[in-house]
Structures are given as C-alpha cells and as structure tokens.
C-alpha positions in Angstrom: 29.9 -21.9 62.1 26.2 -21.2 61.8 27.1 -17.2 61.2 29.5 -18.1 58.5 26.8 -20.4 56.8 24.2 -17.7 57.3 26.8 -15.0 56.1 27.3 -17.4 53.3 23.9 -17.9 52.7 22.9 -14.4 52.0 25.8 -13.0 49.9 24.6 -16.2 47.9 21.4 -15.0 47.4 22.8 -11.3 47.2 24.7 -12.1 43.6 21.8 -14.5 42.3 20.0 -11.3 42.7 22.7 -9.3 41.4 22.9 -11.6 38.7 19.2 -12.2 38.0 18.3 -8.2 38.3 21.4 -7.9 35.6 19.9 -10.4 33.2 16.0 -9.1 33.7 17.5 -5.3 32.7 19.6 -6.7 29.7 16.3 -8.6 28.6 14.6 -5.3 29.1 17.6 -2.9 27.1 17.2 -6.4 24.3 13.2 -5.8 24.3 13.9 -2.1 23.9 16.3 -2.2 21.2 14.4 -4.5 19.3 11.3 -2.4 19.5 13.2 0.8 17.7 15.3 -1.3 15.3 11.4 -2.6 14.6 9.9 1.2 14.3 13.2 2.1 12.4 12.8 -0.6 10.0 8.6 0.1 9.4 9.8 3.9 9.0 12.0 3.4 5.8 9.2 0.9 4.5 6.9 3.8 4.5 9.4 6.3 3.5 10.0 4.3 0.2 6.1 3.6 0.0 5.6 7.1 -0.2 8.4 8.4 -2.9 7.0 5.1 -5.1 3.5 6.9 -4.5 4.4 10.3 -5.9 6.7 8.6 -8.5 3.9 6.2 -9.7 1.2 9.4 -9.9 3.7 11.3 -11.9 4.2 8.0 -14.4 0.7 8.0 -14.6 0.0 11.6 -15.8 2.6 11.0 -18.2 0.6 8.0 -19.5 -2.4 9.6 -19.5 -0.7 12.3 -22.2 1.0 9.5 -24.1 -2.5 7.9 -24.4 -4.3 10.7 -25.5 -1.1 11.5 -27.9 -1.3 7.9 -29.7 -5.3 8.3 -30.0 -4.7 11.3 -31.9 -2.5 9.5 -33.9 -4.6 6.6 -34.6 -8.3 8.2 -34.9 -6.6 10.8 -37.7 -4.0 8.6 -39.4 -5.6 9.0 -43.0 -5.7 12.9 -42.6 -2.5 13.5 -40.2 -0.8 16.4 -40.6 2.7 16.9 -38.9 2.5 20.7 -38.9 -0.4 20.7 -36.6 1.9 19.2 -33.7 3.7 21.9 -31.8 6.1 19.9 -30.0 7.1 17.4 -32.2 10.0 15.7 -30.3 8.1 15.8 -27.4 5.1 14.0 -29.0 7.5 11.5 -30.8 8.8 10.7 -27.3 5.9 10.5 -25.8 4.2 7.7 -28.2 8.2 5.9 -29.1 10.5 5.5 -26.4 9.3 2.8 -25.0 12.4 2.2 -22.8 12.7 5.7 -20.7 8.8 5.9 -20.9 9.0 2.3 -18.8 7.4 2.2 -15.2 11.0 2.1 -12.7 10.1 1.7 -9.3 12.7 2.0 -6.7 12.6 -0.9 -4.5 15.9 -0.2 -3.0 15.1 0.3 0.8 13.0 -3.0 1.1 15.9 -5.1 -1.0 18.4 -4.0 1.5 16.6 -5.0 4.5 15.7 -8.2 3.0 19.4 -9.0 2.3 20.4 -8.0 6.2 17.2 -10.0 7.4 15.6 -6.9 9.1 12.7 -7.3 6.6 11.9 -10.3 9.2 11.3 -8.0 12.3 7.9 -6.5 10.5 5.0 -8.2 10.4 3.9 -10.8 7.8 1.1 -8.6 6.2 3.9 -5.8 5.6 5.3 -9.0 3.5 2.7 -9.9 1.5 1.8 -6.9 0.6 5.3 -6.5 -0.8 4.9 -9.4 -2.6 2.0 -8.6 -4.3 3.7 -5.7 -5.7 6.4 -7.8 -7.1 4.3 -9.9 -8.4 2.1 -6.5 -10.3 5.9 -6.1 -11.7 6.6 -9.6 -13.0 3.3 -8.7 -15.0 3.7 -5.2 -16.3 7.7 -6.6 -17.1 5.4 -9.0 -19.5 3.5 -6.0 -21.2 6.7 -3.6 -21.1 8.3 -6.6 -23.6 5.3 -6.9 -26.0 5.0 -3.3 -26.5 8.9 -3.7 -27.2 8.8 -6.0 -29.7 5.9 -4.8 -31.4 7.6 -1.4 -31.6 10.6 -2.7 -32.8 8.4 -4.7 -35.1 6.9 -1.3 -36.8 10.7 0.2 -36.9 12.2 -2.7 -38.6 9.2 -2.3 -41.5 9.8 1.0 -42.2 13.7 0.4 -42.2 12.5 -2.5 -44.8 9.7 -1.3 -47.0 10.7 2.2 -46.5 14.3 2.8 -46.9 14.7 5.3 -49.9 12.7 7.8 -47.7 15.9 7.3 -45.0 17.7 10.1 -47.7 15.0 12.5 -46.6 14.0 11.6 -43.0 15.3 10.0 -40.4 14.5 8.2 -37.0 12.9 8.1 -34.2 12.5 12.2 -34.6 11.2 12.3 -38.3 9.0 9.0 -36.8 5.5 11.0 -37.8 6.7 11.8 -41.5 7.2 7.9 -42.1 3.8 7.6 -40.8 2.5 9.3 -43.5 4.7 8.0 -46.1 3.4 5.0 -44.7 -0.5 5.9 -44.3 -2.0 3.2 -46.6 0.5 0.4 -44.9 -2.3 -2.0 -42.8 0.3 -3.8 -40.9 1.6 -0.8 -39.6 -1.2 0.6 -38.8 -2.3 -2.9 -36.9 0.4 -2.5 -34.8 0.4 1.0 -34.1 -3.3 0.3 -32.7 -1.5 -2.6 -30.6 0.5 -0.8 -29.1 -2.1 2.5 -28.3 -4.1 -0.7 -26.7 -1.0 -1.2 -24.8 -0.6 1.8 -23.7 -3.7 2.1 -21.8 -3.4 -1.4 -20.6 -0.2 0.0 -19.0 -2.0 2.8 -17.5 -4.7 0.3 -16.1 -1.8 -1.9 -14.4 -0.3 0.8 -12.9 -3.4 2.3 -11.5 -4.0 -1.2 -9.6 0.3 -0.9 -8.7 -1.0 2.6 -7.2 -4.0 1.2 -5.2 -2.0 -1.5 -3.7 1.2 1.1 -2.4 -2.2 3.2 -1.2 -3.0 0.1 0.9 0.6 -0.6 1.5 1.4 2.9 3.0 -1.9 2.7 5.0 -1.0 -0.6 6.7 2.0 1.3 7.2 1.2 4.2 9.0 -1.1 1.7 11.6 1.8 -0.3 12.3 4.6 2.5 13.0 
C-alpha cells in the first residue's frame, strides 16, 4: 500500500511539473510573441514616420516656390507683365490650385493599427506624439479652408465684375491676364495679399508638422 501511495505520489508531482513546465514555456513563447508583434508594430510607425518626412520636405520646397511666386506677384502688381513668366501654367498652378497644392499626409499605417488595437502595444509617448500631429492637422485643415474661400472669393469677382473679358481669356490658365485687367481692383488685390499671407503661414505650420515627425521618428528609432 505504501509503494502504491508513494508510486502515486510521484507521478502526481511528475504531471504538475509536466504541467507547470508547459504553462511556464507557453508564458515564455506568449512573452516572446508579444515582444515581436511589439517591434513589428514600432517598425511600421517609423516606416510611415519616415515617408511623411520626405513627403513633408518635398511639400515644403514646393511652398517655398509658391511663396516666392505670389510675392512676385504682389510686390509688381501695378507693373506685371505676363510675358516675363516662362512657365506660365506652372506659375498659375503654383499660386491657384489651392486643392492639389494642399498638405496630404498619409496616416494610413497608424489608422490601421488603431482600428485592430495594436496601436495599444506601444508606448504612451508614441501616442501622444501622434496626437499632437492630428491635432497640427485639425489646424492647418482650418487655414487650408480660409485660403479656399478667399480664393474662391477673388474667382467669383472676376466671374462678376469681369465677365466681358471671359470672350478673350479664360480660367484658371489666363488667371494672370485678369490680374491685369483687374490691376486697379483694391479688393482683389486685398485678397490676393491674404492669401500670399497664407501661404507662408502654411509654410510656417508645416515646418512645426516637420519638427514634430523629426521628434516623432527620433522617439522612434529609441524605442525599436
């Protein structure tokens, strides 16, 4: 009886071994997995923080140009002469399409793991740091709409005050021959410096969007 019970005894303790060494190298495999979904998860963050980066530098040499285009415009606007621009399609662009000249970023990687919850196995700062980019968006969404109105403001005068000119010219490409038609027009003129004011305020806002995916990408790289 005693060498049953001892026999007993130590098979018992055998499988709650078995069984406790089982559970200690699942939690271990668990720990593991966790830890490269983590690293996985910090490497597409910086991934995307990266592409935003070179897409924000190249938004911001094209509004350095657009700038520099709508000062020209502004500083000669008594004496502008349309044969003096070599491009101008390019330079119309530049200073009217306000819509494909817009600041796009692609926050497509950190949406996706917000909506399957992985965004939770980084750390908070990773977080806030994203949020404070959204938040640079909500305002720069705020400017993009003023400097819509405003130019749709200047389009609908010249389609008002301006319309027997539409048999010789038309828009947005013959945009810098209503400007002179319309050289001695204050109000479009007022606006026209509005919107060059908001065009640099633009560049401004995106500088500080750039800084912060600079310190973004930075926290980034410590973390992964």
């Amino acid at each position: 009886m005693k060498n049953i019970l001892a026999r007993g005894g130590v098979e018992f303790v055998a499988v709650f071994l078995g069984i406790a060494l089982s559970l200690w190298v699942d939690g271990i495999n668990k720990e593991k997995e966790l830890g490269r979904q983590k690293m996985e998860v910090y490497s597409l963050l910086k991934k995307q923080t990266d592409e935003l980066l070179d897409y924000t530098k190249s938004k911001l040499i094209e509004y350095d140009r657009q700038a520099l285009r709508f000062q020209l415009l502004i500083d000669n606007w008594e004496s502008f002469n349309t044969d003096t621009i070599q491009d101008k399609k390019e330079f119309v662009s530049d200073i009217w399409f306000i819509l494909s000249n817009a600041y796009y970023p692609d926050f497509t990687t950190y949406e996706t793991l917000k909506s399957s919850g992985e965004i939770n196995l980084v750390d908070f700062n990773t977080i806030n740091m994203f949020g404070r980019l959204y938040k640079l968006m909500d305002d720069y969404k705020a400017l993009h709409e003023k400097e819509k109105n405003w130019r749709d403001f200047v389009e609908d005068r010249l389609l008002r005050n301006y319309s027997k000119h539409f048999k010789e010219y038309s828009l947005p490409f013959d945009l810098l021959e209503f400007f002179q038609v319309a050289k001695n027009d204050d109000t479009v003129f007022a606006y026209l410096k509005s919107l060059y004011a908001i065009k640099r305020n633009t560049s401004t806002r995106v500088t500080v969007f750039e800084e912060n995916l600079i310190n973004l990408r930075n926290h980034l790289s410590e973390m992964h």
